[in-house]
BAVEX-384031 format. One record per residue (C-alpha): x, y, z; residue in one letter. Coordinates in steps of 0.02 Angstrom, whole numbers, plus 50000, padded with zeros to 5 digits. Layout:
! BAVEX-384031
X/Y/Z/A
...
***
This chain:
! BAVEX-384031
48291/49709/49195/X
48295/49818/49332/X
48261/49698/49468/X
48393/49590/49376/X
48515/49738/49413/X
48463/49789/49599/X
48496/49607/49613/X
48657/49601/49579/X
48687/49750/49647/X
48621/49709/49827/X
48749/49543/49828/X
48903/49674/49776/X
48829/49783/49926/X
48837/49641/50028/X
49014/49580/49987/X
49106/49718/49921/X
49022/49823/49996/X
49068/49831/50176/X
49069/49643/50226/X
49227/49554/50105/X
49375/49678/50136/X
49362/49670/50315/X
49336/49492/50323/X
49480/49443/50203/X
49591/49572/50312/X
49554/49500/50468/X
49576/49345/50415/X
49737/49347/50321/X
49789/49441/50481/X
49736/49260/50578/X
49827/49152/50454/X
49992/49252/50489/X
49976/49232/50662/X
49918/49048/50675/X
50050/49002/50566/X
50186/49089/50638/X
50210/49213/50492/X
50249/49102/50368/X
50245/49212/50236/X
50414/49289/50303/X
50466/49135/50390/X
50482/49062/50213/X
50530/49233/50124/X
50705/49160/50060/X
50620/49003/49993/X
50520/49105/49880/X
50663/49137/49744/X
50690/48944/49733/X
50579/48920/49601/X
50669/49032/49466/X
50820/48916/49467/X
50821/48769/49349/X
50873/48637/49464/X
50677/48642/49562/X
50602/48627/49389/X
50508/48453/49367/X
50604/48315/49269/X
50434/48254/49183/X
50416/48357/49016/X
50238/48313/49025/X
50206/48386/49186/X
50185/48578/49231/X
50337/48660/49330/X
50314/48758/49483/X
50381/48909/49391/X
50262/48891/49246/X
50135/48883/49368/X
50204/49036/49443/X
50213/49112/49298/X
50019/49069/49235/X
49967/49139/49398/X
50080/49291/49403/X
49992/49338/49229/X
49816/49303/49315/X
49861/49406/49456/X
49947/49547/49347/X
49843/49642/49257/X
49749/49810/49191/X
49731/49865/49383/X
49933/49853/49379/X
49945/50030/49296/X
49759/50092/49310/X
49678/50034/49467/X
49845/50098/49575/X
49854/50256/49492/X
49637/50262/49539/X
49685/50233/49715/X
49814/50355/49739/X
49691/50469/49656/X
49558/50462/49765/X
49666/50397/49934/X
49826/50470/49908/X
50018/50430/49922/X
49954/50324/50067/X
49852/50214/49974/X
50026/50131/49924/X
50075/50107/50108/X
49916/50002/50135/X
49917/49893/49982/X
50098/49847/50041/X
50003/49810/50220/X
49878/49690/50135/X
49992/49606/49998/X
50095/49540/50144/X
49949/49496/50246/X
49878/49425/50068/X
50040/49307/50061/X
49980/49227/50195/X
49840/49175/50145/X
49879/49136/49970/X
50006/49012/50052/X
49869/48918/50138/X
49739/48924/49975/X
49876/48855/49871/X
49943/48724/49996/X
49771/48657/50006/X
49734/48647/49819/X
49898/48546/49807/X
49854/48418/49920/X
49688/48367/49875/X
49752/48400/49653/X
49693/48239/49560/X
49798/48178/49395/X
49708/48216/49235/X
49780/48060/49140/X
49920/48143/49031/X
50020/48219/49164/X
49959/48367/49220/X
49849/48398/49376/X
49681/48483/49406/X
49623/48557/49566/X
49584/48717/49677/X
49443/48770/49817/X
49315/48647/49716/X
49432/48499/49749/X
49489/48530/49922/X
49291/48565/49965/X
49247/48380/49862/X
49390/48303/49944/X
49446/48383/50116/X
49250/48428/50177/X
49170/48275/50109/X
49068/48257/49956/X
48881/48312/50041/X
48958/48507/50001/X
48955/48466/49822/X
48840/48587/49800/X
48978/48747/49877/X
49074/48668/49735/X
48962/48699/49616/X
48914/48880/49681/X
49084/48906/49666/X
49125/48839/49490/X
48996/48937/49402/X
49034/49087/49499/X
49204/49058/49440/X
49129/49029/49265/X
49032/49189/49258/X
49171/49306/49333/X
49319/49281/49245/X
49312/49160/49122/X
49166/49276/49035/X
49127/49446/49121/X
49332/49494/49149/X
49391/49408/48985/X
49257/49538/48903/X
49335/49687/48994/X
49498/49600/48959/X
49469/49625/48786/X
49381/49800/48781/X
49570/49853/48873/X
49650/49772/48730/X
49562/49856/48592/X
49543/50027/48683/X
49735/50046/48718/X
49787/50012/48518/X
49645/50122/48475/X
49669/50255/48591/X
49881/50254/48553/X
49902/50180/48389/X
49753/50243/48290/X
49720/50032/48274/X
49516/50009/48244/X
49446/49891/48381/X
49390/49760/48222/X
49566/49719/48195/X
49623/49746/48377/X
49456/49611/48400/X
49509/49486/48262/X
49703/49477/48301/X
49670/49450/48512/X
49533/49324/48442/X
49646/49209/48333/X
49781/49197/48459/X
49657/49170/48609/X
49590/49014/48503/X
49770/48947/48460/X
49828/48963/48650/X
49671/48892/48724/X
49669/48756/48621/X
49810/48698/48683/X
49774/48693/48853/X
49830/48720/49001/X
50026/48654/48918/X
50008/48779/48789/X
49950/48913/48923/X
50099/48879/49053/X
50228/48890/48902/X
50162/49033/48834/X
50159/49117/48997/X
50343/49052/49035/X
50373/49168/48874/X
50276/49331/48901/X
50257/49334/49084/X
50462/49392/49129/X
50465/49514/48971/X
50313/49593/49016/X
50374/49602/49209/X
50535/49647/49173/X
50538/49754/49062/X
50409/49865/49176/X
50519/49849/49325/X
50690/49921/49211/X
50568/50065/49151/X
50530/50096/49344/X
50700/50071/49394/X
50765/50190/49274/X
50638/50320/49307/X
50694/50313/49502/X
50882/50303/49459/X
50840/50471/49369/X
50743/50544/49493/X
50847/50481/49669/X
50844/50639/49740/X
50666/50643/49772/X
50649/50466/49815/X
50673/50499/49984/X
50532/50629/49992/X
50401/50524/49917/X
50456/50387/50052/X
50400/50488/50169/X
50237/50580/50100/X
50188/50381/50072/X
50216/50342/50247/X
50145/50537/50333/X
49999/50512/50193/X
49971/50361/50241/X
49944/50394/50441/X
49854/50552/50425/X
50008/50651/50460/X
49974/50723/50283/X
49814/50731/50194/X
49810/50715/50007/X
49650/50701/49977/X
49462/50713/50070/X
49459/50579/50196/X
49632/50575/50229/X
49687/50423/50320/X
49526/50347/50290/X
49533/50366/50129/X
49708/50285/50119/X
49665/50144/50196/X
49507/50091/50105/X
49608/50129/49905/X
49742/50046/49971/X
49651/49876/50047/X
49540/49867/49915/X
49650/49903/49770/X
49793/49774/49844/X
49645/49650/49869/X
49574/49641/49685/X
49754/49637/49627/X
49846/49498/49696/X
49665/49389/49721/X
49723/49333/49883/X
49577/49228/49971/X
49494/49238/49824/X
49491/49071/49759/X
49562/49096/49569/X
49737/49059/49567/X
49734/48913/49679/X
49672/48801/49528/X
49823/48860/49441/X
49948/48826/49581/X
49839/48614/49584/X
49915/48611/49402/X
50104/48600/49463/X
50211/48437/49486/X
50306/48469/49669/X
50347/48374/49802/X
50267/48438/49942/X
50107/48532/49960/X
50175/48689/50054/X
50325/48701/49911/X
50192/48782/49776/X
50101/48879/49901/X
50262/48973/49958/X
50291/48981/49757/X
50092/49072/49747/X
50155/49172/49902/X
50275/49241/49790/X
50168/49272/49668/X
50068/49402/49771/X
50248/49477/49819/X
50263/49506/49625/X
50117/49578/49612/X
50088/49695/49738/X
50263/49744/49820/X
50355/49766/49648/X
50251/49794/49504/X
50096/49887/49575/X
50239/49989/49666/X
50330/50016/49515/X
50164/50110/49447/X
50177/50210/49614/X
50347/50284/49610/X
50320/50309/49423/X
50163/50417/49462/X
50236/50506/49634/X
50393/50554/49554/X
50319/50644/49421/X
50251/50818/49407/X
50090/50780/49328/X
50027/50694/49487/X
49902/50842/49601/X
49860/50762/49754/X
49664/50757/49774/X
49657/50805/49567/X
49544/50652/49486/X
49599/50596/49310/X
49578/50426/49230/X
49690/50303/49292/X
49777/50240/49115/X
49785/50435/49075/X
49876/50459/49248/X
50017/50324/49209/X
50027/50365/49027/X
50070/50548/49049/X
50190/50535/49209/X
50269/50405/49087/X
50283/50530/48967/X
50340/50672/49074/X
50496/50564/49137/X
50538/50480/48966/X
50458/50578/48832/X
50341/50535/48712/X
50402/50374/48648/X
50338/50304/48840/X
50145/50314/48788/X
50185/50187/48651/X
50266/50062/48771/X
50134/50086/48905/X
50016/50031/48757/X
50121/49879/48740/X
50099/49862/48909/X
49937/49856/48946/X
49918/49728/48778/X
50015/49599/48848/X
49944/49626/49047/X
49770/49604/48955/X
49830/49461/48839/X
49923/49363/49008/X
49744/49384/49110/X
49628/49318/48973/X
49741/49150/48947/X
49725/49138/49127/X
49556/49156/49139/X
49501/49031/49005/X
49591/48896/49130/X
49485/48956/49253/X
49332/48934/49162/X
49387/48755/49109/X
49421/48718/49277/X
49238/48771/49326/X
49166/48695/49191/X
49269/48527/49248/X
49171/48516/49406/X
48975/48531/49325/X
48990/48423/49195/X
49120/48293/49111/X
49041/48299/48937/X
49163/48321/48785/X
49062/48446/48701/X
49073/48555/48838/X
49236/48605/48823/X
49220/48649/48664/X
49098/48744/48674/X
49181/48825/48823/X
49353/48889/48707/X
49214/48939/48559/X
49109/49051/48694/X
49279/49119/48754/X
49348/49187/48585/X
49169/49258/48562/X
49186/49353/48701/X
49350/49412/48690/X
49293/49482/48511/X
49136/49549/48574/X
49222/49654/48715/X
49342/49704/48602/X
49232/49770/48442/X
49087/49838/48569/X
49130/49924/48717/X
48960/49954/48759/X
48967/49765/48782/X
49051/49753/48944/X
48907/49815/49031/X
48827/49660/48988/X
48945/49563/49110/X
48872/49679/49260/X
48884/49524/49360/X
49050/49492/49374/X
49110/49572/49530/X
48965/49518/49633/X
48992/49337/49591/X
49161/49349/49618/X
49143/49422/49793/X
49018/49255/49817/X
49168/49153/49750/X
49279/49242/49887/X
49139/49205/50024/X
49134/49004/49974/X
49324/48998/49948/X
49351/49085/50143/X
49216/48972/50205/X
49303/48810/50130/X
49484/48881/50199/X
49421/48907/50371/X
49351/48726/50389/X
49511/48636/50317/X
49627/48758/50429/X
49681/48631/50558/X
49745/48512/50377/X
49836/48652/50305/X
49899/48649/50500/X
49963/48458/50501/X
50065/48480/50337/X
50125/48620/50368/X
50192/48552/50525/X
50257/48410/50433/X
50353/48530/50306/X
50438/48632/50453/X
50483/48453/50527/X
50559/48393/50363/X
50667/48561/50356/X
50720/48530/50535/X
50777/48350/50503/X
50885/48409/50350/X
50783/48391/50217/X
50834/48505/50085/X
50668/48492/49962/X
50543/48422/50091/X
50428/48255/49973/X
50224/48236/50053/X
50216/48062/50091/X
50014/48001/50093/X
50045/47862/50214/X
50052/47985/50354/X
49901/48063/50315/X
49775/47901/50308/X
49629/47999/50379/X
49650/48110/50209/X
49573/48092/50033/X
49743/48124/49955/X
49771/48040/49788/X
49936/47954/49791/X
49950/47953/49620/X
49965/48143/49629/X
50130/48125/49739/X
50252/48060/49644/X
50441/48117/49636/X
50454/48258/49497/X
50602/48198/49439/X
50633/48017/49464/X
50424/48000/49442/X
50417/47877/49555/X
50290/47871/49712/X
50337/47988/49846/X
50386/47890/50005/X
50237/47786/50088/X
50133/47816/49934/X
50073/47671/49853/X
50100/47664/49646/X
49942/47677/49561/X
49890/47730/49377/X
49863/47895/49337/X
49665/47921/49344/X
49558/48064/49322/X
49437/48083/49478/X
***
């Protein structure tokens, strides 16, 4: 067992360790600059897909917000209100400045991984769409890299759909235990029965519950923050600034100072909004649009939602209250829970409980998809899937009832800094693509096109399914496209 673990442990060294961050940085810093900085180039665009009117007329089909929404619950989760109050623990006020730094740069790149799972997305038969870095390796690289696809999908198996769903669960239980005196067997069997109804239903059921819980859990975090700065203005200015002097050693917090700020801050912001990662690009393949770039300026967003609101409503909450001692280490859910209390009062602790429920609940729907979408791309068989959703509720239970449990899912983070590798590898080779429609998008925009439509006929040297490009409203082929029946592929 040991050699199992130093095993693991050596590929986390290698990734996590001091290789991935830097790599990911750099390279979100290349896709900003190659692409003009599309992230803000597009910034405006972003809030187009919360109005009604860019919502697909097929009510078969997944809309770009429910994919948003799916993703933003992916994306969103436990290390929303621990992991930032962890980094400023141990990097400081500046730790904030520097996830804002790499959720920007992240946007970037999240553009480009979502882009490219659009345009290589194949129909599934009943009007949704499957897709992501396995596709676009299949179908942009060429088929003889099957084998990165399959590294990839059971990577993508093993970390979320089963090691992060466990810890998913264990946060559930821990957070009714710990606040409402619930016992984890309950906590286990009520997140059990509604993780089988939801998954289930698939990835339909998924997007509408998401459509549902996503905004309520969002928004209501972001009033709670808003009101907690409202009644603490005064000092808002002040922890502005210790952010910023924190942040470029002009202050030190904490041991390590700016050092210390940056590295919290990169690799907090990293593991929160997954950009480059290679997750939520198989949820942003599910969405009927009509034009590649259109969804991955709607994932863009989703890292903006992440990082530069609700991580940074956790911030301010925790920097404008009196509990938080710079370079004093407490447990990250203590941190939040008892600045919430010292603005609000008691009453807070209950909410943050309700909280952290629904970020856990939003992350394990969205990794079963994941794992379905992994298990898609090693084998077709209809048993599988079942026994996929069975394994998933297992799990969900197990990390729940046992916390001891989780430690059985060691593996997680260093397969899903392998998954990170593969999905950088695949982005880098199918850069100049993303390039050409890209190009094409900006070119629609310029002629007056309001909502910019992919037509395949100018991309013949492709493997883009026309059947995947059809009008979302009218659902009829996009321009140059040539009809075809849905098929699965």
């Amino acid at each position: 067992m040991g050699l199992i673990y130093g095993f693991f442990g050596l590929i986390e060294d290698l990734t996590w360790g001091w290789a991935l961050i830097p790599i990911l940085v750099v390279f979100g810093l290349f896709i900003t600059l190659m692409t003009g900085f599309v992230q803000f180039e597009f910034f405006g665009r972003m809030f187009r897909v919360l109005s009604s009117k860019n919502q697909s007329g097929d009510p078969n089909a997944i809309s770009a917000r429910q994919a948003l929404l799916v993703s933003v619950g992916g994306r969103v989760g436990g290390g929303n209100i621990a992991g930032v109050a962890v980094a400023i623990s141990l990097g400081g006020p500046g730790a904030v400045f520097w996830m804002w730094v790499i959720a920007l740069v992240g946007m970037a790149t999240s553009l480009v991984e979502a882009s490219l799972a659009q345009l290589y997305k194949r129909p599934v038969g009943d009007g949704t769409f499957k897709g992501g870095p396995a596709g676009y390796i299949l179908y942009g690289i060429g088929h003889q890299y099957r084998w990165l696809a399959v590294i990839y999908a059971v990577c993508l198996l093993l970390s979320f759909a089963l090691g992060f769903n466990a810890f998913q669960g264990n946060t559930f239980a821990g957070a009714a235990n710990d606040s409402l005196g619930v016992d984890r067997l309950w906590s286990a069997i009520l997140l059990a029965v509604i993780t089988g109804f939801i998954v289930y239903g698939g990835i339909r059921r998924i997007a509408k519950v998401a459509d549902v819980i996503i905004p309520i859990m969002a928004l209501s975090y972001i009033a709670l923050a808003l009101i907690i700065i409202l009644i603490n203005i005064p000092s808002l200015p002040g922890v502005l600034w210790m952010i910023v002097a924190n942040a470029f050693g002009l202050q030190e917090a904490v041991g390590g100072g700016m050092g210390a700020a940056i590295a919290q801050g990169l690799r907090r912001g990293l593991f929160s909004n997954e950009a480059g990662l290679g997750s939520a690009p198989n949820v942003a393949a599910t969405a009927h649009v009509r034009h590649p770039i259109s969804q991955g300026i709607t994932q863009s967003f989703s890292v903006f939602i992440d990082t530069i609101i609700i991580c940074s409503c956790t911030a301010f909450i925790i920097l404008l209250s009196p509990v938080y001692v710079p370079g004093a280490e407490i447990d990250g859910v203590v941190l939040t829970q008892q600045s919430l209390v010292g603005h609000l009062g008691d009453w807070a602790q209950y909410y943050l409980t309700f909280a952290i429920l629904l970020f856990a609940f939003s992350s394990i729907i969205y990794n079963y998809y994941l794992g379905e979408v992994a298990l898609g791309v090693m084998t077709n068989h209809p048993a599988s899937l079942h026994v996929l959703r069975f394994a998933i509720v297992g799990i969900v239970f197990l990390g729940a009832t046992a916390p001891g449990a989780t430690a059985v899912f060691f593996f997680s983070d260093p397969m899903m800094g392998i998954l990170a590798l593969v999905n950088l590898i695949a982005i880098m080779m199918l850069f100049p693509v993303l390039l050409r429609i890209l190009n094409d998008f900006r070119a629609q925009l310029k002629a007056g096109v309001e909502r910019p439509v992919l037509d395949p006929g100018k991309f013949p040297d492709l493997d883009i399914d026309p059947s995947a490009w059809t009008d979302p409203q009218s659902a009829k082929p996009a321009a140059g496209g040539e009809t075809e029946a849905p098929i699965a592929r």
